[in-house]
PANU-770221 format. One record per residue (C-alpha): x negated, y negated, z negated; residue in one letter. Coordinates in pm, whole numbers, padded with zeros to 5 digits, always signed. Example, Ala and Ser with C-alpha at 12.3 -4.5 7.8 and 13.67 -1.06 7.14 Angstrom:
REM residues 2
-01230+00450-00780A/-01367+00106-00714S/
REM end
This chain:
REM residues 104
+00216-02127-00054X/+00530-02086+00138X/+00646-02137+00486X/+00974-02385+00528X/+01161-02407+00876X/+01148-02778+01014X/+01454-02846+00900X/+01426-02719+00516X/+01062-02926+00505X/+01260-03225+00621X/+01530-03217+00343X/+01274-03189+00070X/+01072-03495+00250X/+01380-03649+00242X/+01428-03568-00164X/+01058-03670-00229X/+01117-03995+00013X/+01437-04136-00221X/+01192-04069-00521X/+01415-03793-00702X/+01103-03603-00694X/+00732-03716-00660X/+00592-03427-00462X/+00683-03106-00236X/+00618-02877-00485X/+00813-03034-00790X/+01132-03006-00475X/+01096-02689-00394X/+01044-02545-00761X/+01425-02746-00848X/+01575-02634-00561X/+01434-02266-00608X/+01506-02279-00959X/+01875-02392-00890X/+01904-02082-00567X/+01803-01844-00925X/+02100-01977-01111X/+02348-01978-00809X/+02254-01626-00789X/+02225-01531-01122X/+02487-01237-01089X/+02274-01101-00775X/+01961-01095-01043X/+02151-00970-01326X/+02304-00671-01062X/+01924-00621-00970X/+01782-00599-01323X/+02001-00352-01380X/+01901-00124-01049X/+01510-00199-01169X/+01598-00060-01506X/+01738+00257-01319X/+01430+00285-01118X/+01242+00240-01392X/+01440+00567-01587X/+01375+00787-01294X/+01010+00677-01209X/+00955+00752-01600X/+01158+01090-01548X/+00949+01197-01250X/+00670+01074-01456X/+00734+01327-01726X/+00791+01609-01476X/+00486+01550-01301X/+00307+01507-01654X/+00457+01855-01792X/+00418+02025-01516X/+00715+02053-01373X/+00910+02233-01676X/+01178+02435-01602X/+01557+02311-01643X/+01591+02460-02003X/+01332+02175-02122X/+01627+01917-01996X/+01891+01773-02209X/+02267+01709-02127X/+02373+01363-02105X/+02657+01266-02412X/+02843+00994-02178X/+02858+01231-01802X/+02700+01577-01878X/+02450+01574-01627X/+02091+01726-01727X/+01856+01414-01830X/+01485+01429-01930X/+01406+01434-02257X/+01189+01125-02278X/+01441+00890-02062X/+01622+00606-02189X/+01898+00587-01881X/+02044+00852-01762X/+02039+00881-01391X/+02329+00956-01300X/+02558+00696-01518X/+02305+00473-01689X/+02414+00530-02030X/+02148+00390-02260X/+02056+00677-02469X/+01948+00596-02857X/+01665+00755-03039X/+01880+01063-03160X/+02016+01104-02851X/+01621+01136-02716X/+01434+01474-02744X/
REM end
């Protein structure tokens, strides 16, 4: 359930009215489906950011889990240098996907 403005409920009454669509519902899913693709570079810019988040939530995961190990338990980065847990897969700082060998 969603709520519309007036004016957005009256252009999908209007699209189920000519028949291009036989409910509200099978509107609104086309024309959210079509705002997704007209913004697909807004969602593929946010995927990105939620796979950062997810890095450093799994970083201060690990911390948290090891007890807060000291800095000498960290790894250098191969792409920017910066320390880096050992069990991420981004690095924080530049996002570099590190590989298996690259991975305490």
């Amino acid at each position: 359930m969603t709520r519309l403005s007036d004016e957005d409920l009256a252009h999908i009454d209007t699209l189920v009215e000519v028949g291009l669509f036989e409910s509200r519902s099978e509107a609104v899913a086309y024309l959210t489906h079509e705002g997704i693709v007209a913004k697909e570079g807004v969602f593929q810019h946010l995927a990105e950011k939620l796979d950062e988040i997810r890095s450093i939530r799994d970083e201060a995961r690990a911390l948290i889990g090891a007890g807060l190990r000291e800095p000498e338990s960290l790894r250098e980065c191969p792409s920017c240098g910066k320390d880096v847990s050992p069990t991420a897969k981004l690095c924080p700082n530049c996002g570099k996907e590190l590989t298996r060998g690259e991975r305490m």
